[in-house]
C-alpha positions in Angstrom: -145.2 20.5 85.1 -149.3 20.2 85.3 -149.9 22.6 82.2 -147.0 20.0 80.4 -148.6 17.0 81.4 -152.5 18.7 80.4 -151.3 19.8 77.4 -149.8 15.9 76.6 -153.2 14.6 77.3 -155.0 16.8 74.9 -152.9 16.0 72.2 -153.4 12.5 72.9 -157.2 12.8 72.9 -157.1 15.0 69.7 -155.1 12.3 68.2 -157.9 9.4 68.7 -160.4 11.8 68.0 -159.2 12.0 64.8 -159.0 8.4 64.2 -161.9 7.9 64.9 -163.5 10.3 62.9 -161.5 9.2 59.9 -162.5 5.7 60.3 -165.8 6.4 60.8 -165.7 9.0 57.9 -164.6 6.0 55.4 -168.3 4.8 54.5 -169.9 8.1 54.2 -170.0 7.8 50.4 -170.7 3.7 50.3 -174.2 3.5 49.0 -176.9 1.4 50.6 -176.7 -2.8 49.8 -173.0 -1.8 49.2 -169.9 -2.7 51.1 -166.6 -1.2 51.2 -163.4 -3.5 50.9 -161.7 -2.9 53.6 -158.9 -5.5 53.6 -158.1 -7.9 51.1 -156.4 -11.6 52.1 -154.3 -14.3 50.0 -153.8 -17.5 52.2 -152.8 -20.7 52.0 -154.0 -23.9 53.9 -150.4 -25.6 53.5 -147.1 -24.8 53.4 -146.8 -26.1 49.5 -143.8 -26.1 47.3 -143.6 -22.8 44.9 -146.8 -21.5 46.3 -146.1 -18.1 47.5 -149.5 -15.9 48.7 -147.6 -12.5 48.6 -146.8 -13.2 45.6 -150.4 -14.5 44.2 -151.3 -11.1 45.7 -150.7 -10.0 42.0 -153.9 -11.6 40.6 -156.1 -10.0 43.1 -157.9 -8.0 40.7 -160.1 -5.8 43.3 -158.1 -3.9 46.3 -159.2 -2.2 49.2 -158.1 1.5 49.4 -154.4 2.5 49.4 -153.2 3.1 53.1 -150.5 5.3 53.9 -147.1 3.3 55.1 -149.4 0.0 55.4 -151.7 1.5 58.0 -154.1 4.8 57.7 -156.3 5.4 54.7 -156.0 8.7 54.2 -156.7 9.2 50.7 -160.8 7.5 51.2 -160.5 10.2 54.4 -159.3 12.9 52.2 -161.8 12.1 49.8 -164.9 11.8 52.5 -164.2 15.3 54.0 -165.4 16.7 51.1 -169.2 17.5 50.6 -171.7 16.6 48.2 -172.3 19.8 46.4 -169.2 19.1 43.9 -170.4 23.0 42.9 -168.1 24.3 45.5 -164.2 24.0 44.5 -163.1 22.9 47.9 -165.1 20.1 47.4 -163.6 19.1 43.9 -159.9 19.5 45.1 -160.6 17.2 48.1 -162.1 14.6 45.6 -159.1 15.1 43.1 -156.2 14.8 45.9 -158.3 12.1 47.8 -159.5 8.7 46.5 -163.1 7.4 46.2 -164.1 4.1 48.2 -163.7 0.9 46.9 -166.2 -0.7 46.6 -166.7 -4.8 46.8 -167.8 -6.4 43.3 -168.3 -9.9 43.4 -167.9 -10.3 39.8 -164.5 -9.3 40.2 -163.8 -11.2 43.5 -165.4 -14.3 41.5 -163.2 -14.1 38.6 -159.7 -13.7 41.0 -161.0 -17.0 42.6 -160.7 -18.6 39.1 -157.3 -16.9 38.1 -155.8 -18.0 41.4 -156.9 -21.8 40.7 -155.6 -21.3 37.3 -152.1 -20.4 38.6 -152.4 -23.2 41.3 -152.9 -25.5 38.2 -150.0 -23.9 36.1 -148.1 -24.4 39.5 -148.2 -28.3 38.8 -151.4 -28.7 42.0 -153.4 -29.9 39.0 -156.5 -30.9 42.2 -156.3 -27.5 43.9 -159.5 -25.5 45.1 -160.1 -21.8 46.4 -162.6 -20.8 49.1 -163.8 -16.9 49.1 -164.5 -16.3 52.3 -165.9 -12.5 53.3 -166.1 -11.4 56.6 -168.8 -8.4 56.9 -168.7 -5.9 59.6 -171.2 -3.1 59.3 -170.4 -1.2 55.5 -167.2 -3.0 55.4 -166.1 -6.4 54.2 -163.1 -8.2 54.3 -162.0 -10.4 51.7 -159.6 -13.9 52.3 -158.8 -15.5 49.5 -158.0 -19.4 50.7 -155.8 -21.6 48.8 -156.1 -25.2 48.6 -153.1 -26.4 46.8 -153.0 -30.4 48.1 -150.6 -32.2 46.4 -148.2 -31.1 43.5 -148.0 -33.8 40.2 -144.5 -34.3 38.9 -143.7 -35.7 35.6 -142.4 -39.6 35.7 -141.1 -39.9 31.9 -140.1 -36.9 29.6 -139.9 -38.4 25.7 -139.6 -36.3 22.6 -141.3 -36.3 19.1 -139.5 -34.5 16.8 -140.4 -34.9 13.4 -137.0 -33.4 11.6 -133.6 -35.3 11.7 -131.5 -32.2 11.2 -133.1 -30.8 13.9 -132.9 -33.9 16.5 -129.7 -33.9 15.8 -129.2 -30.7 16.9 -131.4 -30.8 20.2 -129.2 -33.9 20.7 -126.1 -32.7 22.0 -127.7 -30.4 24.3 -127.0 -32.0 27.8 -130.2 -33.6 29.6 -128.7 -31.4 33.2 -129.3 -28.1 31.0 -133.0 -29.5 30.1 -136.1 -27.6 32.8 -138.2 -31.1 31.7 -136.5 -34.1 33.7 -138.0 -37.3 35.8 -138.7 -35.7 39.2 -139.4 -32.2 38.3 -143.0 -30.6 39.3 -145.6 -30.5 36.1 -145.5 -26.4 35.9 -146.9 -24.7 33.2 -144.2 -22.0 33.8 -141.3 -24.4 32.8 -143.1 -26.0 29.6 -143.5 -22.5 28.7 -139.8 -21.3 29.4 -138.4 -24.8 27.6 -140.7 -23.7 24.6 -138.6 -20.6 24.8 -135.5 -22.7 25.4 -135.5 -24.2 22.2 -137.1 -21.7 20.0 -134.1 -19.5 21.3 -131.3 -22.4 20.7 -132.3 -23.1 17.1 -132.8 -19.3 15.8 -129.2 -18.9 17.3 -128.4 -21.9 14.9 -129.9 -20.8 11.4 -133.6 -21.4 11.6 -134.8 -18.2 10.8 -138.6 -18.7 10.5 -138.8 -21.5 13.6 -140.9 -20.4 16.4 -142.3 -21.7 19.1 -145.8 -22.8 17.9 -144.0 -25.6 16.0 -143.1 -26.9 19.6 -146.0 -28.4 21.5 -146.6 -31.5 24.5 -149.1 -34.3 24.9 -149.5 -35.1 28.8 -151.0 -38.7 30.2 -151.5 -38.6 33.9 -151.1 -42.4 35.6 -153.9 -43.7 37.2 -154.0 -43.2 41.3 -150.9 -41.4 41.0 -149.3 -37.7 41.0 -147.3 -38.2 37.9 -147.3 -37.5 34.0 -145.8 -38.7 31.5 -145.0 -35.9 28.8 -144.1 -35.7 25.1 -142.5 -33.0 23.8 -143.6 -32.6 20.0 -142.5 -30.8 17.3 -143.8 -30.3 14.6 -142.0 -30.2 11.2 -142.6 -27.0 8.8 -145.6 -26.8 6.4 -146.3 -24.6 3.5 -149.9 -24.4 1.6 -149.4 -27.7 0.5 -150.6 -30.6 1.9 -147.1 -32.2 2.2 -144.5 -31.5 4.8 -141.5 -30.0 4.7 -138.6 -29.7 6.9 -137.6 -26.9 8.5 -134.2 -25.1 6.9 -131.5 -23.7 7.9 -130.4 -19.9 6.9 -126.8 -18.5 6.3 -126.5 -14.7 5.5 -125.4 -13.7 1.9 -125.2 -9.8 2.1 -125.2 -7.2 5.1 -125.8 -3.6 3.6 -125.6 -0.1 5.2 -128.2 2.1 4.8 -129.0 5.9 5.6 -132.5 6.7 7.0 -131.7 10.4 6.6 -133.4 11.8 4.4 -131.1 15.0 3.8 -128.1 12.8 3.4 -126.9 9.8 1.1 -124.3 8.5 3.2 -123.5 7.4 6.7 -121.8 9.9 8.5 -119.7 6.3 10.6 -116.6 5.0 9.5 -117.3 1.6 8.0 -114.7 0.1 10.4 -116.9 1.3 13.7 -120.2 -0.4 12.1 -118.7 -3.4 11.3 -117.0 -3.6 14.8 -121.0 -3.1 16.4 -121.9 -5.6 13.7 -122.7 -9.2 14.9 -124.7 -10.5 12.0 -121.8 -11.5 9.6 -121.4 -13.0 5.8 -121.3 -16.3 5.5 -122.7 -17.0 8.8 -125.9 -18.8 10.1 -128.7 -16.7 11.2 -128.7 -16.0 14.7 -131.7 -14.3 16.9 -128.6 -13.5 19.3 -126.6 -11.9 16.8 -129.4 -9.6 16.2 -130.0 -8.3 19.7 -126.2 -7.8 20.3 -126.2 -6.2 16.8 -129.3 -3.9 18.0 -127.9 -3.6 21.4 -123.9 -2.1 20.2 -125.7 -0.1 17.2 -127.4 1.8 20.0 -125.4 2.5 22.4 -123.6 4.6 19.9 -124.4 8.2 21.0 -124.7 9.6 17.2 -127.4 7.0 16.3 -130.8 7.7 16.6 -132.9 5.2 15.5 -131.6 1.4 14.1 -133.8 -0.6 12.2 -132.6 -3.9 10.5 -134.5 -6.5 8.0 -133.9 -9.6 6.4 -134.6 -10.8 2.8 -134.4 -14.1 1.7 -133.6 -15.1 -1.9 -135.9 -16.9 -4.1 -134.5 -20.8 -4.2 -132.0 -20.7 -1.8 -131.0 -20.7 1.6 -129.6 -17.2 1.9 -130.7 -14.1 3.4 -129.7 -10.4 2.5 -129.3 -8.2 6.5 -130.3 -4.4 5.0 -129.7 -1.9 8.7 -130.8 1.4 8.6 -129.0 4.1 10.7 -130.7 7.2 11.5 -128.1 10.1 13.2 -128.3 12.8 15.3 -127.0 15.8 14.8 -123.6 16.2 15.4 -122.6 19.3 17.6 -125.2 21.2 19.9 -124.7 24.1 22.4 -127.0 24.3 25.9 -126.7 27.2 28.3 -128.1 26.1 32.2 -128.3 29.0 34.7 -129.0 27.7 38.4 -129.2 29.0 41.6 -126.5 27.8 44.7 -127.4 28.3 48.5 -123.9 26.8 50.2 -124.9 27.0 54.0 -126.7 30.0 53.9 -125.0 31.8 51.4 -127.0 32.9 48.2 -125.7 32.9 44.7 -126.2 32.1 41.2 -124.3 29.8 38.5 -124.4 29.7 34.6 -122.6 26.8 32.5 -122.5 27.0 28.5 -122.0 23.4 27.3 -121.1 22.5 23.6 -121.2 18.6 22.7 -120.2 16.9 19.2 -121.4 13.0 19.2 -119.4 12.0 15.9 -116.3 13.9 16.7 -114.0 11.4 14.5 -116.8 9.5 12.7 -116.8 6.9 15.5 -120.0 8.2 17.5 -117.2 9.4 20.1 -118.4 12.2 22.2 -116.7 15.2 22.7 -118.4 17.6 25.4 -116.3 20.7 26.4 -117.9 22.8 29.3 -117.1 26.7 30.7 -118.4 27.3 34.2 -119.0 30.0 36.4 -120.7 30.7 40.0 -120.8 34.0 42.5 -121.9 33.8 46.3 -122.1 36.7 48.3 -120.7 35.4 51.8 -122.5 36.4 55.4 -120.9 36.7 58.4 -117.6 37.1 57.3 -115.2 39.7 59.1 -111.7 40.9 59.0 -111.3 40.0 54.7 -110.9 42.9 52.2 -113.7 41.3 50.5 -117.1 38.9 51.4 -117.4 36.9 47.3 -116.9 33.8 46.5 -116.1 33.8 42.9 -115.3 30.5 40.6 -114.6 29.7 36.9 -114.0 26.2 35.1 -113.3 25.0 32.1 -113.4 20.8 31.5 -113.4 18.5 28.8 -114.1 15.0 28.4 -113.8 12.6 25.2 -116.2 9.6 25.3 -115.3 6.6 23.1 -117.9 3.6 23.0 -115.4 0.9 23.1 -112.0 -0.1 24.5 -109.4 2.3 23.9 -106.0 -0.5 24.9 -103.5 -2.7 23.4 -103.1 -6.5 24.2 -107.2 -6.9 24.4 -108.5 -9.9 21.9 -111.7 -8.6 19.2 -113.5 -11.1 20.6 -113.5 -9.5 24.2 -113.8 -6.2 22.7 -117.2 -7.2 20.9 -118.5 -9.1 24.1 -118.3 -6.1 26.0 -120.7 -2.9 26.4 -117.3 -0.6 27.1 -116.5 3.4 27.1 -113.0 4.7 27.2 -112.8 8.2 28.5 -109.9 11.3 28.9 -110.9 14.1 30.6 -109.5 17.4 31.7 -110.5 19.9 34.1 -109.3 23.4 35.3 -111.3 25.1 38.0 -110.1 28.5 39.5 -111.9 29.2 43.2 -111.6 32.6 44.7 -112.5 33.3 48.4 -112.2 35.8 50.7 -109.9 33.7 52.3 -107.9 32.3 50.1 -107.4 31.5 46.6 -107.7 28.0 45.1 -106.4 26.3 41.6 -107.2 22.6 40.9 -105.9 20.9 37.5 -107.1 17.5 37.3 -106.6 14.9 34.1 -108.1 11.5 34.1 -108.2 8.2 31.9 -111.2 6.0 32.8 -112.8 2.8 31.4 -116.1 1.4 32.3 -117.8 -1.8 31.0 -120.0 -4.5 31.7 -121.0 -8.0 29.5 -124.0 -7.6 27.9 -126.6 -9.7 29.5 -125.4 -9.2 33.2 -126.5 -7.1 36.2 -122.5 -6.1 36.9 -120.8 -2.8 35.7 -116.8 -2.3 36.0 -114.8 0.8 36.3 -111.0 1.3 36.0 -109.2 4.6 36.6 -106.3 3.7 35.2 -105.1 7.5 35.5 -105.7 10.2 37.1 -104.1 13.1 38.5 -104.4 16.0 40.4 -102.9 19.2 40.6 -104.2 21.2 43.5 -102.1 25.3 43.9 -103.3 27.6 46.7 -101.5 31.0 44.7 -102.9 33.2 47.8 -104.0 32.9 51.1 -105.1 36.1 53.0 -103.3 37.3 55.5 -105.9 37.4 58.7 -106.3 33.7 57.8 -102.6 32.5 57.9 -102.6 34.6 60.8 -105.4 33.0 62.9 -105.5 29.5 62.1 -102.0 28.2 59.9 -99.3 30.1 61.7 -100.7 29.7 65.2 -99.1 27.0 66.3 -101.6 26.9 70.0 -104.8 26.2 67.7 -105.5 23.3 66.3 -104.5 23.8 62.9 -102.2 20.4 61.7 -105.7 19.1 59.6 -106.3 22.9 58.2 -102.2 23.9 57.4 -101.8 20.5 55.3 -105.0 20.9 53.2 -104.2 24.3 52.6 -100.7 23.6 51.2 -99.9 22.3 47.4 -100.2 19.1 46.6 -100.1 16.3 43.9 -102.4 13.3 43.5 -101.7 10.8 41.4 -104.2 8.0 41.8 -105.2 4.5 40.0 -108.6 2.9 40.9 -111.3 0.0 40.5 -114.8 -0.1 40.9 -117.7 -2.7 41.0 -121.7 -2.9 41.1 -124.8 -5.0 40.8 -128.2 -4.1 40.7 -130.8 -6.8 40.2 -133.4 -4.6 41.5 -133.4 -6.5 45.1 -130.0 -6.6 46.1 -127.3 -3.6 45.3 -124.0 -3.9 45.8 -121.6 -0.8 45.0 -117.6 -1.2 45.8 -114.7 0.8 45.0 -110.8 0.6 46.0 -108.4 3.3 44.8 -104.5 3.8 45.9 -102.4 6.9 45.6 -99.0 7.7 45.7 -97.1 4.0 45.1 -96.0 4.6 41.9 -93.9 7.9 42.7 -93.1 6.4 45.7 -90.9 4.0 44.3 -89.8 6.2 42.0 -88.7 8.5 44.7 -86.2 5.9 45.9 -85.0 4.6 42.4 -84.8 8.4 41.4 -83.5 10.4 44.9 -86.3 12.6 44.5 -85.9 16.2 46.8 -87.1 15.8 50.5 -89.0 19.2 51.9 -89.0 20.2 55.4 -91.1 17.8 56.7 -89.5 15.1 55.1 -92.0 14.2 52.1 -90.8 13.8 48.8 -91.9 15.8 46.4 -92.3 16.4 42.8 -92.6 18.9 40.6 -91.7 20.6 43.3 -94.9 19.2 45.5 -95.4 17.0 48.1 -97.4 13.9 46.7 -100.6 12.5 48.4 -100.2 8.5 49.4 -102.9 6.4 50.7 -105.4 3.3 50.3 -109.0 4.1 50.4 -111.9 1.6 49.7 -115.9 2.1 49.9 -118.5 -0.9 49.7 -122.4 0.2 50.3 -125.1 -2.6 50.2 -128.7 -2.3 49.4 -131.7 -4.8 50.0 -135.3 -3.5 48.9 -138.0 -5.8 50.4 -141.3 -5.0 48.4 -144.7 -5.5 50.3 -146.9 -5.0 47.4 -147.3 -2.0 44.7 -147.5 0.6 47.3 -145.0 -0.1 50.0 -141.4 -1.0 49.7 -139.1 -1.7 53.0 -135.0 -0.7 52.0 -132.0 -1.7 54.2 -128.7 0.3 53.4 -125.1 -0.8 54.7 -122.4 1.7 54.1 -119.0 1.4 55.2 -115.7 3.6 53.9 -112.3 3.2 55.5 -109.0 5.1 53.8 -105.7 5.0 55.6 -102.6 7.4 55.2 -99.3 6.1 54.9 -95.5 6.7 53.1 -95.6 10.4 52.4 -98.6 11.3 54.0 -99.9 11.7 57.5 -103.2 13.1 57.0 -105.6 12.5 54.0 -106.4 14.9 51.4 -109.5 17.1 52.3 -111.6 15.0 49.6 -110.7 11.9 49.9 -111.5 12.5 53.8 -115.2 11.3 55.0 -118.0 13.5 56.1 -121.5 11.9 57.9 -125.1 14.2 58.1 -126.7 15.6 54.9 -129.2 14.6 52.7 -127.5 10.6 51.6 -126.4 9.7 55.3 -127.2 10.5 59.0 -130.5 12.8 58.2 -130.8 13.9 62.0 -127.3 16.4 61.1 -126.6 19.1 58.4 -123.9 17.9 56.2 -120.6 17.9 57.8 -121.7 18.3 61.2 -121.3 15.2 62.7 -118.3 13.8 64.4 -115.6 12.3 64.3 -116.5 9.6 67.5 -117.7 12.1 70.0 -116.1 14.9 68.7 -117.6 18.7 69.7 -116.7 21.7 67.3 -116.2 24.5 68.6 -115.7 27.1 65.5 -117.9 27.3 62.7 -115.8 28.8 60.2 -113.5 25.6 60.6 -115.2 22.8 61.8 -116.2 21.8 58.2 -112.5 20.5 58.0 -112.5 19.1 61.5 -115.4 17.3 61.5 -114.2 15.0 58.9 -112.6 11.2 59.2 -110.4 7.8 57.9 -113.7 6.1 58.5 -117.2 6.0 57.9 -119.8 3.9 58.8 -124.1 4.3 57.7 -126.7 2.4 58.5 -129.7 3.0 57.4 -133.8 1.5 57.4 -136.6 3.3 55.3 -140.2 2.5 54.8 -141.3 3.8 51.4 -145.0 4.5 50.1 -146.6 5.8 47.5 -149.4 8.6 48.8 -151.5 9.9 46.0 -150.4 11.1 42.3 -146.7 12.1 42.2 -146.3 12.1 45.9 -144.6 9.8 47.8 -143.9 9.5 51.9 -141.2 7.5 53.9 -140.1 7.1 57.4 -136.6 6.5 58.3 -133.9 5.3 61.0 -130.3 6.4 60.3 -127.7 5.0 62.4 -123.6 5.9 61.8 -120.5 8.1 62.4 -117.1 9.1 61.3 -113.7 8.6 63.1 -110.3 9.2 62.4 -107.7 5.9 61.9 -105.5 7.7 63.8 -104.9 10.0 67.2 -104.9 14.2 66.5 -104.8 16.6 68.7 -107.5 18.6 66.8 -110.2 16.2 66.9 -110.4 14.9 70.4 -112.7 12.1 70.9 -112.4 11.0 67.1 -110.6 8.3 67.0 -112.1 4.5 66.1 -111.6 2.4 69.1 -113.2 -1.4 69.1 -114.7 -1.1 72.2 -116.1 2.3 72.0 -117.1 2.9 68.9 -121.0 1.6 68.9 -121.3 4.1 72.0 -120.6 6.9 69.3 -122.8 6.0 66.9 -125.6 8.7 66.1 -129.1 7.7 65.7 -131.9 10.3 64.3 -135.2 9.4 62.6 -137.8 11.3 60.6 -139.7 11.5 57.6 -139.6 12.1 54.2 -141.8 13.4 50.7 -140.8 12.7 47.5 -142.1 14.2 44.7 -141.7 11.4 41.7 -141.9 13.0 38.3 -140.3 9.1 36.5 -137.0 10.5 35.1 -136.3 12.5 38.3 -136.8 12.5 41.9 -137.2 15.8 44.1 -136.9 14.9 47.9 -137.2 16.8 51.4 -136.6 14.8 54.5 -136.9 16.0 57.7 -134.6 14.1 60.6 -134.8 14.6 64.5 -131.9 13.7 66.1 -132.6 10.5 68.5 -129.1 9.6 70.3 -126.1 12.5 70.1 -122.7 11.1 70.9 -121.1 14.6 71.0 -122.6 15.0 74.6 -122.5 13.5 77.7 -125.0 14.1 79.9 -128.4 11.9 79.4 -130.7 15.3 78.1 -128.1 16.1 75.8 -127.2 12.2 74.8 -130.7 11.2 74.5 -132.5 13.6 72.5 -135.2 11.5 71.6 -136.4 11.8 75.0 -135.6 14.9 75.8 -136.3 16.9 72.0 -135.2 20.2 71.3 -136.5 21.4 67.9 -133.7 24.3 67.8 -131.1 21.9 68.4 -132.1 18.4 67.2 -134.1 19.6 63.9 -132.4 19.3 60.1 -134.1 19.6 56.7 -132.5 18.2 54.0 -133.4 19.0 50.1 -132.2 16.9 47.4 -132.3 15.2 44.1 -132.8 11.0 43.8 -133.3 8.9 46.3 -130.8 8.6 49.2 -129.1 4.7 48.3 
């Protein structure tokens, strides 16, 4: 107990040590009359309307040094341990990895003060002031920017010059609720900007092909002893070279052509009906900027095209413009081959998948991609089987069309939408020392989303499963599905046939603060009710089947919830909510193995491997089977993560998980699982830990490292408590993974 408690108190002392060699390390490379800027300050003197200083934080133009998770600077420490001789390579890497000091520039602290006033002005606080107030202590300095907003001007009377009839007419009909300039409204800069935009926007959707919004501009007269403007919106009417004005005209489109910008080829290899159907600039109609984007937008997506580029020409005396779009294409068909390496718990193996892909399989930029799979483990620990391989081949294909594939749907919502209509078949044949393993899957899906919206949409409006066990061996029958004293109701119904027929709907938004991801799916109801139209056969246990299988019934849904609170460029706090809850019902009892829940791994509760936590306060008690136990009806995550960057691709984060599993109903195999009201926050598992990422832009590579805090699968306080009483053997997991975890 005394060499414990010595050796506590040495770690403690090393600990400040450090600190304090670190902090005092940070000016070793300031130069003399220089200061290092330590902290850098955005406040405000009042609570004023639209004035946000976290915000304004964005203007600063000089920060101090970047401190890891909002608190050490170890880069400037990093950098400081090295020497002066930058002869010597250690010295060099310590410079590259680290970051130098920053040091304070009043030229640059100067010329912030003035952008902040500036955006204070903009802001519609037309009398506002900023103090720079620095605080020196030693080699350091502290920065605090202080805002003085006082009082914000609003705008009394809003009147409009607009030197064109055609155009007043137009502007006219829009209603004065849809107009950003209106009695009472703060004098920003921000809003006469964006209703410059407004109208620019509404009258190149409406013809006016060469308007823009320099032709739009406002004269502002303050009132005397007051806060308020009046404001005229001018504009202006079109000139040429001439001294005399003209107005400004109105453009309808004569011509849209098709051109090839291959060079080895003469024509477009699209059907004409497919362009057409992308098309949004039409003959006959006005210009519009908005048909253009959409037109740029639908061209695009299409997975043949490589490059769009589209011009207009007007005709000498007239009103008429000729649309030309050029369509460069890919080519057609190509053929990858991707070997990778598996590790499945332990067990060490190797994949390969050949993968051929046409783009323009019927001239329609639909995209055929037909894959061949195959992957061998060699399986440890593994006694009483003929054989220890795992052995697996699959063959899929999917067919991608970029648009709705369905009767009864208008053109009109068809063009509206960004849409993809996709079949897809799959055979996979699994061999294992323990049994063998055929799954046959088809699928119809659609997914869409409008085209200027954070919302995507998914509909599985088919799919199907046909899952065959042709062999299972005979030490495994014997030991855990013919025994009828182990616990073996879970393990004998996921290792019989079965048949899933399924229909789905799924929903998300991502604004890039709030995320929110659901998805419902049913099985079974359809061949229910045919059972009992139909008299379908009734097995043993009293399912019906068919095609001679017992059919899988249930309700599952899923909704997960994301919030990302971002502190400044560097650090970035992320709430996740995930919840899961699927219930079996009609012909089944228990729910497929993958449709049931798992909690641990890499995406969930990082203080647990995958699949080894729960259900409730479940314990497992053998390995080769708990996989299957230690699953659930019901899921619950909870999760807190503090994100920073560190230096060059790296980047750290320390984490909180919260959740558990439980099963919706009582079985005899997975005492303690079951969800009960009142006891179900006493089962929920806490770990924490810490993460590095490795951020390469277009992909992520992650290992976190979770300690387990509180253990619901024990009782007594050591074991319960973990976080108090640690046990790296025990309460240790490492996860390794690709993207972040939500």
């Amino acid at each position: 107990m005394y060499f414990c408690t010595k050796m506590r108190y040495r770690i403690v002392i090393t600990l400040i040590s450090a600190i304090v060699l670190a902090s005092c390390s940070e000016t070793k490379y300031v130069p003399e009359g220089r200061y290092l800027l330590d902290k850098v300050k955005v406040v405000s003197d009042t609570k004023a309307q639209n004035v946000n200083p976290d915000e304004l934080r964005s203007l600063v133009r000089q920060r101090g040094n970047s401190r890891w998770f909002s608190a050490a600077k170890l880069p400037l420490a990093t950098y400081s341990l090295s020497g002066r001789d930058t002869t010597k390579w250690i010295n060099r890497m310590l410079r590259s990895i680290g970051e130098p000091p920053q040091l304070y520039d009043s030229a640059s602290t100067y010329q912030t003060a003035s952008d902040l006033l500036a955006q204070l002005q903009n802001l519609g606080y037309l009398r506002a002031s900023v103090d720079v107030l620095n605080k020196v202590k030693g080699k350091k300095v502290t920065t605090t920017y202080l805002l003085h907003p006082g009082k914000a001007y609003y705008l009394r009377n809003v009147s409009y010059d607009i030197q064109d009839s055609a155009i007043a007419a137009i502007l006219d009909s829009v209603p004065p609720e849809y107009r950003l300039l209106r009695t009472g409204v703060v004098f920003n800069v921000e809003n006469l900007d964006t209703e410059r935009k407004r109208m620019t926007q509404y009258l190149t959707n409406r013809g006016y092909y060469r308007f823009n919004k320099d032709f739009i501009s406002y004269r502002a007269d303050s009132v005397a002893d007051s806060q308020e403007i009046d404001l005229t919106v001018v504009l202006h009417p079109y000139r040429t070279n001439r001294e005399d004005s003209l107005p400004h005209r109105q453009y309808r489109i004569r011509n849209v052509n098709y051109l090839c910008g291959n060079p080895d080829e003469s024509k477009i290899p699209i059907r004409m009906s497919v362009l057409q159907s992308n098309t949004f600039v039409n003959k006959g109609e006005l210009y519009s900027a908005r048909a253009l984007q959409n037109t740029y937008n639908h061209l695009g997506r299409l997975g043949v095209v490589r490059y769009t580029n589209i011009s207009f020409h007007e005709n000498p005396d007239s009103l008429l413009l000729d649309c030309d779009i050029q369509l460069s294409t890919n080519k057609p068909s190509t053929i990858s081959f991707q070997p990778e390496g598996t590790n499945t718990a332990g067990d060490l193996g190797a994949a390969v998948s050949l993968t051929y892909q046409n783009r323009n399989l019927f001239h329609g930029s639909e995209n055929l991609s037909i894959e061949l799979r195959g992957a061998y483990e060699a399986i440890k620990g593994l006694e009483g089987y003929s054989n220890s391989n795992y052995f697996e081949l699959s063959a899929g294909a999917k067919l991608n069309f970029p648009r709705f594939i369905a009767p009864f749907l208008s053109s009109d919502f068809r063009r509206r939408m960004n849409a993809t209509s996709e079949v897809s078949v799959l055979y996979d044949m699994q061999n294992r020392p323990e049994f063998y393993r055929r799954v046959f899957s088809v699928g119809w899906h659609y997914k869409w989303n409008s085209q200027f919206s954070n919302s995507r949409y998914q509909l599985d409006l088919l799919d199907l499963n046909y899952i065959y066990m042709p062999w299972v061996s005979a030490t495994f029958r014997r030991e855990y599905l013919e025994d009828t004293n182990s616990r073996n109701s879970i393990l004998r119904y996921n290792y019989e046939n079965l048949f899933i027929m399924k229909i789905g709907f799924g929903y998300t938004y991502n604004n890039g603060v709030y995320a929110i991801k659901t998805n419902f799916e049913t099985a079974g109801n359809l061949l229910k009710a045919a059972s009992h139209l139909l008299n379908f056969h009734q097995n043993s246990e009293g399912q019906y089947t068919f095609l001679n299988l017992a059919y899988a019934q249930y309700a599952r849904a899923n909704f997960d919830f994301t919030r990302n609170i971002r502190f400044d460029y560097n650090n970035q706090l992320v709430f996740h909510v995930g919840l899961g809850i699927a219930y079996p019902y009609g012909n089944s009892r228990i729910l497929p193995f993958e449709k049931r829940y798992f909690s641990g791994g890499a995406n969930s509760v990082r203080g647990w491997s995958v699949r080894s936590l729960g259900p409730g306060k479940f314990v497992g008690h053998d390995g080769r089977i708990d996989f299957i136990n230690q699953t659930g009806d019901m899921k619950l995550d909870l999760n807190m993560e503090y994100r920073a960057f560190l230096f060059w691709k790296f980047h750290g984060a320390l984490f909180v998980d919260a959740g558990n599993i439980w099963t919706l109903r009582s079985y005899e195999e997975q005492p303690g699982g079951q969800f009960k009201i009142s006891e179900f926050w006493k089962e929920l598992a806490v770990s924490y830990g810490l993460g590095l990422r490795l951020n390469f832009d277009y992909f992520i590579v992650r290992f976190d490292m979770g300690m387990k805090a509180v253990n619901p699968a024990y009782e007594d306080s050591k074991g319960h408590f973990p976080i108090i009483h640690p046990k790296l053997s025990r309460d240790f997991a490492f996860h390794f993974a690709v993207g972040l975890p939500f």
